[in-house]
C-alpha positions in Angstrom: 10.6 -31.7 2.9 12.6 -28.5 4.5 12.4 -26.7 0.9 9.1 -27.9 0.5 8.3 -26.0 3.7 10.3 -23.2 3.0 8.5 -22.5 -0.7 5.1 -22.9 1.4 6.2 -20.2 4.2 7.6 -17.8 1.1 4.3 -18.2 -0.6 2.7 -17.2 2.8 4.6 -14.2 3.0 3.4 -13.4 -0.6 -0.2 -13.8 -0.1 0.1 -11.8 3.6 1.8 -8.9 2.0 -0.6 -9.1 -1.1 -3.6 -8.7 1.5 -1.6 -5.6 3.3 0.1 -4.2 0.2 -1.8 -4.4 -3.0 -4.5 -2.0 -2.7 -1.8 1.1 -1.8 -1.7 2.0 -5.2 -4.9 2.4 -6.1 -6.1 3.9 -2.7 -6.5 7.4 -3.8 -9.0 6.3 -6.7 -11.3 5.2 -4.2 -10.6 7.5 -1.8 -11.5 10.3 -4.3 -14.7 8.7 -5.7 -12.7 8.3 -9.1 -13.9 4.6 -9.3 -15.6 2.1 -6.9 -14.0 -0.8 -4.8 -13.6 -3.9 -7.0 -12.3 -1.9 -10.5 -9.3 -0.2 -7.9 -8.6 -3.8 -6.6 -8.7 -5.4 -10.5 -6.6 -1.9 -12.0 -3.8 -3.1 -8.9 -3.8 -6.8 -9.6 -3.1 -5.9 -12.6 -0.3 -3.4 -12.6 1.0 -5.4 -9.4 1.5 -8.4 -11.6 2.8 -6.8 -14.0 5.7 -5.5 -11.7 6.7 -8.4 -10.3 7.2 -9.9 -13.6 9.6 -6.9 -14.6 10.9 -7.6 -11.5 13.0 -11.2 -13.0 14.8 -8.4 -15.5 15.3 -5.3 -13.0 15.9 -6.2 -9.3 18.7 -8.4 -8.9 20.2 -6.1 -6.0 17.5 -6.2 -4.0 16.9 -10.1 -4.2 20.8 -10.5 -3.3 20.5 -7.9 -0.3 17.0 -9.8 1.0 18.6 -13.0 1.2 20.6 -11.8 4.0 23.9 -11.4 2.1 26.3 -9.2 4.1 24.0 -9.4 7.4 25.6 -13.0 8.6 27.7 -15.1 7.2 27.2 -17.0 3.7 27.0 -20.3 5.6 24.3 -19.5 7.1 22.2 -18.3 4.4 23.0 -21.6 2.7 20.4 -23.1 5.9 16.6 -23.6 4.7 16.1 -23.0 8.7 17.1 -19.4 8.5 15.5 -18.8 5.6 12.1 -20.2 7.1 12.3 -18.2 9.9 12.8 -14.8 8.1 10.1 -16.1 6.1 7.3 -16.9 8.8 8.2 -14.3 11.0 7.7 -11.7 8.8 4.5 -13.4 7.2 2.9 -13.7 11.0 3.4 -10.2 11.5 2.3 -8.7 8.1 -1.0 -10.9 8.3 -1.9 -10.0 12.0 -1.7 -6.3 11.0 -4.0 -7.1 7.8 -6.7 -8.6 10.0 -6.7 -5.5 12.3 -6.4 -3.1 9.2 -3.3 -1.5 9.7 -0.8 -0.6 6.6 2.3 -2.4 7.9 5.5 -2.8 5.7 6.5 -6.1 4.4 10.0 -4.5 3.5 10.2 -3.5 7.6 8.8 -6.8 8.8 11.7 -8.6 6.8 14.6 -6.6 8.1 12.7 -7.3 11.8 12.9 -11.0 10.5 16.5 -10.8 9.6 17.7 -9.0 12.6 15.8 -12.0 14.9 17.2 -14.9 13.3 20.2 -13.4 12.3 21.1 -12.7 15.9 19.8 -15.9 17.6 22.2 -17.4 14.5 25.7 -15.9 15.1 25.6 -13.1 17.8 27.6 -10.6 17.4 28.9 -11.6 14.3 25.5 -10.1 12.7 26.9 -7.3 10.7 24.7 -4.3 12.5 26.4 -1.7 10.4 25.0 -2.8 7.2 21.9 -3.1 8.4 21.4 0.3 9.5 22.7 1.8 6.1 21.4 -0.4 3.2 18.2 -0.8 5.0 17.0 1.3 8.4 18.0 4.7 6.9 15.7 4.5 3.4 12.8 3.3 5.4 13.0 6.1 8.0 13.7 8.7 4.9 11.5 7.5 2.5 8.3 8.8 4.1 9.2 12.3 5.4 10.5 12.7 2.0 7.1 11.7 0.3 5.8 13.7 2.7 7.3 16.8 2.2 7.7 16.4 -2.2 4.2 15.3 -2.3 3.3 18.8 -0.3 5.5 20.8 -2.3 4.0 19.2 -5.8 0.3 19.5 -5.1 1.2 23.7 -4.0 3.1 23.5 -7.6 -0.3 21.9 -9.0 -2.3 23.9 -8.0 -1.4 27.0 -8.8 -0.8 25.2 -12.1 -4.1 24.5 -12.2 -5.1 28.5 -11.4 -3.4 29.6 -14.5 -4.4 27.3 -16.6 -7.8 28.6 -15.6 -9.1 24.7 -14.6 -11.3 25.6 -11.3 -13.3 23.2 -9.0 -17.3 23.3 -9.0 -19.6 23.9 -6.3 -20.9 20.4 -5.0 -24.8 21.1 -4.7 -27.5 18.6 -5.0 -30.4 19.2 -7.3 -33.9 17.6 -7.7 -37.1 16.7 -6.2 -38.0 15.5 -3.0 -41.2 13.0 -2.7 -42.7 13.3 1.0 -45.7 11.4 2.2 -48.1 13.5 3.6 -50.9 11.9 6.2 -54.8 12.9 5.4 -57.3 12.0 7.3 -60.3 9.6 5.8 -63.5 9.1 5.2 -63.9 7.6 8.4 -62.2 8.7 11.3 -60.1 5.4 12.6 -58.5 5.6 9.1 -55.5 7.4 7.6 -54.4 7.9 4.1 -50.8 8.8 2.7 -50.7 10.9 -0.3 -47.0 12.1 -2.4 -46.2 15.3 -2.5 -43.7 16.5 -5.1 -40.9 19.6 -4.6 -38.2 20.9 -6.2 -34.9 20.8 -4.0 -31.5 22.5 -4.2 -28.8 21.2 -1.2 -25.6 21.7 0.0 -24.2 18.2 0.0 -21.7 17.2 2.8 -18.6 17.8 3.1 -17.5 14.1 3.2 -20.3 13.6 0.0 -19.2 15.7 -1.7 -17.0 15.1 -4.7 -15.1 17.9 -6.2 -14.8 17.8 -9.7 -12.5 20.3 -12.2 -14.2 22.3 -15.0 -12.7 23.7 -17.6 -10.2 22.4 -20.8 -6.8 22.2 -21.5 -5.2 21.6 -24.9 -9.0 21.1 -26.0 -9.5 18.3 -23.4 -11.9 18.1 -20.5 -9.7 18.9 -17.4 -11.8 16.4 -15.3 -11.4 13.4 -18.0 -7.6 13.9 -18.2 -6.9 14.5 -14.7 -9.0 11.1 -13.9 -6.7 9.1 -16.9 -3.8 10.8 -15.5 -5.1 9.4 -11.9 -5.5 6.0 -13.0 -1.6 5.6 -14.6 -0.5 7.3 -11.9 -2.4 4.5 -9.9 -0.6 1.9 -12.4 2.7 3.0 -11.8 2.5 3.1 -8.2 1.5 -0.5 -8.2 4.0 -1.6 -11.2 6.6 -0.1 -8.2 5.4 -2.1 -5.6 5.7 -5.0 -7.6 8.9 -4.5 -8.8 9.7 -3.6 -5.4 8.4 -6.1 -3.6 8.8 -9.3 -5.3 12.3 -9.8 -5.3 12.6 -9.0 -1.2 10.7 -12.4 -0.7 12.2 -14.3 -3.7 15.5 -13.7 -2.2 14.7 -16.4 0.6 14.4 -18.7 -2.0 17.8 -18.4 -3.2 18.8 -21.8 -1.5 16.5 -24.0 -3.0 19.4 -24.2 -6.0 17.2 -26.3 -8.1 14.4 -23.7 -8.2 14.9 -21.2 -11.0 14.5 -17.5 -10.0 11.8 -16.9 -12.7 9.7 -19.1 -11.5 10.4 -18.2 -7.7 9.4 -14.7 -8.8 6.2 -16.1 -10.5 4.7 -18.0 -8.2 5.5 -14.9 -5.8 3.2 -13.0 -7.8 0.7 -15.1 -8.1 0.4 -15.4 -4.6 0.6 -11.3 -4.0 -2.3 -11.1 -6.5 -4.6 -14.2 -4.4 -3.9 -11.6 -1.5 -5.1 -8.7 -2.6 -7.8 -10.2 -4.4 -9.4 -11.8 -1.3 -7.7 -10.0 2.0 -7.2 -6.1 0.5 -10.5 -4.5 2.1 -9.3 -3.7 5.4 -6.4 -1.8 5.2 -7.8 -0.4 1.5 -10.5 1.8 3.4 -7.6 2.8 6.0 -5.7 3.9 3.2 -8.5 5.6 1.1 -10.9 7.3 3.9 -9.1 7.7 7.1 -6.0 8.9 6.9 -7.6 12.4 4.8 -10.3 13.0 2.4 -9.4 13.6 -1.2 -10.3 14.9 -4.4 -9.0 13.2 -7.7 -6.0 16.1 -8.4 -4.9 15.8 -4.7 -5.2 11.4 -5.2 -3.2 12.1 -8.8 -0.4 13.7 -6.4 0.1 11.8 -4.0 0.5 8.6 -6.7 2.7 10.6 -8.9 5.1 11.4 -6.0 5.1 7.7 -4.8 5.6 5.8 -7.9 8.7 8.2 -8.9 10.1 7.3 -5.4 9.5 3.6 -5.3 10.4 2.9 -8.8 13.6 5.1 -8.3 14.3 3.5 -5.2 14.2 -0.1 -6.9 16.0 0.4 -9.5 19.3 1.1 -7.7 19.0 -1.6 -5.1 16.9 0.8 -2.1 14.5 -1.4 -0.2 12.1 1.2 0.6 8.9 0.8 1.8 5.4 1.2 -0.9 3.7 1.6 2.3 5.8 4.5 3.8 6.4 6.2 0.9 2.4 5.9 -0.1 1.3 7.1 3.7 3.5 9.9 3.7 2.2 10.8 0.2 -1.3 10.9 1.6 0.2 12.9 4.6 1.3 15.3 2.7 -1.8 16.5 1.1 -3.5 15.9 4.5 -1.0 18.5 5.8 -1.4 20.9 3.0 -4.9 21.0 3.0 -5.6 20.6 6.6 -8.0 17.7 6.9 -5.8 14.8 8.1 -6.6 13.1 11.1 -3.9 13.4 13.1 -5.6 10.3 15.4 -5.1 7.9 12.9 -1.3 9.0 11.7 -0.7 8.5 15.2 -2.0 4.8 15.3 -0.5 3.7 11.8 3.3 5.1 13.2 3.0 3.0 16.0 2.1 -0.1 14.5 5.3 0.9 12.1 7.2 1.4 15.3 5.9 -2.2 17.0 6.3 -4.2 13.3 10.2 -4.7 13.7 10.3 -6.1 17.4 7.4 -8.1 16.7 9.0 -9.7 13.6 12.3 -10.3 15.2 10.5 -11.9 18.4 8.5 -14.1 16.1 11.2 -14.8 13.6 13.9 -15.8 16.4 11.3 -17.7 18.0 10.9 -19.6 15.1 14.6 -20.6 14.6 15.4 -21.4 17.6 12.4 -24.1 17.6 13.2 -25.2 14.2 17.5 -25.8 15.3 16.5 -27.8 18.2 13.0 -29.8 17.2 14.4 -31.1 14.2 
C-alpha cells in the first residue's frame, strides 16, 4: 500500500508541474500572436512528451541526484516515507502556485522538499555542502545568465536582421467603418437608423499591434521562416523541459525495485501532458502577456537561448530550472527593448524566493506525520 501511495503522490507531482510547466515553451508563440491558445498547448504536449521519453536514454545523473543520493544517507532513501514526503511537498506547492498563476519551479520546490525531510530525517547529518553546489548554485545562475545571453543574442539579431535588409512593417488598420446614423420619420414620435459607409485608415494599438518582417532571405519570405524557426525553437525548449524534468520526479521512484524505470518515466509523462492539457492557462498568459510584450523575432530569441541552456544543462547532470531559465529569457528582451513590467518581475521572484521554505515546511510536515501515524 506505501508504494502504491508513493506512485500516486509521484504522479501528482507530474500532473502539478505539467499544469505550471508545460506551456513555458511555447509562451512566446502566443505571446507574439504567432499562433492561438490550444495549437501552443498541442505543439508543447507534444514536444514535452517527446522529451520525457528521450529522457529513459539521456538523464540518468539527474534521476540518481533527485533521489536524494548524496543529500542523506542511502538508508534512508531506501524508505517509501521519505520519498512521499519529497513527493507531496513539492506537488502541494507547485499546484497552489498554478491555481494563483505564478511560474514556480518544480526543480526548486524538490530541492525545498529534500532539504525538509532530509533534515527532519537525520539532522545534521544532511549533507548541506552538496546541496548548495550540485543544486542552489545552477538555479540561481541559470536565469541571470539567460538573462543577459538572451539580451546579447536578440542585439546580435537584430542588427542581423538590418543587414540582411529584413525590416518590420508599419501596423495600420485599413477598411470601412459602417455607422448608424439616426433620421427622423414620417411622423414625429418615430426614428429611423440608416448605414453609412467610410473608408478608414488607423493606427492600431500598441498592445494590437503585431509586428511582422518584410522582406526575403535566400529567396524565402523572412516572416514565414522566422515563424518556422519560432515554432522549433518552441519544440526544443519543450523537448528540454521534458528531458529535464522527467527524471527529477522519476528518481523518487527508485525504491519501488520492482517498477522498471521506463515505465516510471512513462507514466511520468503521461501525467505532465494531463497537466498541461487541462491546468496550463493560468500561468500560460503570465508567461506570454505580462511579463513583456513581444514580436515573433524577439519570442524566436528568447526560445533559442532557453532550449540551448536547458538541454545543455541536462545533458551533464545540471538540474536547472525550465522556468528560470525561460523567465529570464523573456527578461532579457523585456530589458533590451524597454517594455517589461518591472511589477510583475517583482511578484514572480518572490514567489521563487517563498517556493523553497514553503516546500520544506510542507514536505517535513509530511514526514514527520507519516513516521509517527503509521
Amino acid at each position: 500500500m506505501i508504494l502504491i501511495i508513493l506512485f500516486l503522490a509521484a504522479c501528482f507531482l507530474a500532473y502539478s508541474n505539467g499544469a505550471n510547466d508545460n506551456f513555458k515553451g511555447v509562451a512566446t508563440l502566443f505571446g507574439s500572436s504567432t499562433t492561438n491558445y490550444k495549437k501552443a498547448i498541442a505543439w508543447a504536449t507534444i514536444t514535452t512528451f517527446a522529451g520525457s521519453i528521450a529522457a529513459i536514454f539521456l538523464a540518468s545523473t539527474l534521476v540518481k541526484n533527485f533521489s536524494g543520493k548524496g543529500l542523506v544517507p542511502d538508508t534512508l532513501i531506501q524508505s517509501p516515507e521519505f520519498a512521499i514526503s519529497i513527493a507531496l511537498g513539492a506537488a502541494i506547492t507547485v499546484f497552489m502556485a498554478t491555481k494563483i498563476g505564478m511560474p514556480i519551479s518544480t526543480t526548486h520546490s524538490l530541492v525545498g522538499a529534500l532539504f525538509g525531510s532530509g533534515v527532519v530525517a537525520v539532522g545534521t547529518a544532511f549533507n548541506f555542502a552538496k546541496l548548495g553546489n550540485t543544486f542552489l548554485m545552477p538555479l540561481i545562475v541559470s536565469p541571470l545568465m539567460a538573462a543577459v545571453i538572451s539580451l546579447l543574442a536578440y542585439l546580435l539579431f537584430k542588427k542581423l536582421r538590418s543587414l540582411l535588409g529584413v525590416a518590420k512593417e508599419t501596423c495600420i488598420c485599413v477598411g470601412q467603418e459602417k455607422k448608424a446614423i439616426l433620421k427622423a420619420g414620417n411622423h414625429k414620435e418615430f426614428l429611423t437608423a440608416e448605414m453609412e459607409s467610410s473608408q478608414t485608415l488607423n493606427l492600431m494599438k500598441q498592445e494590437e499591434c503585431i509586428e511582422k518582417y518584410e522582406g526575403n532571405f535566400i529567396g524565402i519570405n523572412a516572416q514565414k521562416m522566422l515563424d518556422f524557426a519560432h515554432y522549433i525553437s518552441a519544440g526544443i525548449v519543450s523537448f528540454a523541459r521534458g528531458l529535464n524534468d522527467t527524471p527529477k520526479i522519476v528518481g523518487l521512484l527508485i525504491v519501488i525495485n520492482t517498477l522498471d524505470i521506463k515505465w516510471g518515466m512513462i507514466a511520468v509523462a503521461l501525467a505532465m501532458a494531463i497537466g498541461g492539457l487541462l491546468n496550463a492557462k493560468k500561468v500560460g498568459e503570465m508567461m506570454s502577456k505580462k511579463i513583456t510584450p513581444m514580436n515573433s523575432g524577439q519570442g524566436f530569441t528568447a526560445n533559442l537561448v532557453t532550449g540551448l541552456l536547458v538541454t545543455t544543462a541536462s545533458v551533464h547532470g545540471l538540474p536547472v530550472s525550465t522556468t528560470h531559465v525561460s523567465v529570464g529569457s523573456i527578461f532579457g528582451i523585456g530589458t533590451v527593448t524597454k517594455k517589461a513590467d518591472l511589477k510583475v518581475i517583482r511578484n514572480i521572484l518572490l514567489s521563487w524566493l517563498l517556493t523553497l521554505p514553503i516546500a520544506a515546511i510542507c514536505s517535513a510536515t509530511i514526514y514527520w506525520l507519516l513516521l509517527h501515524f503509521k
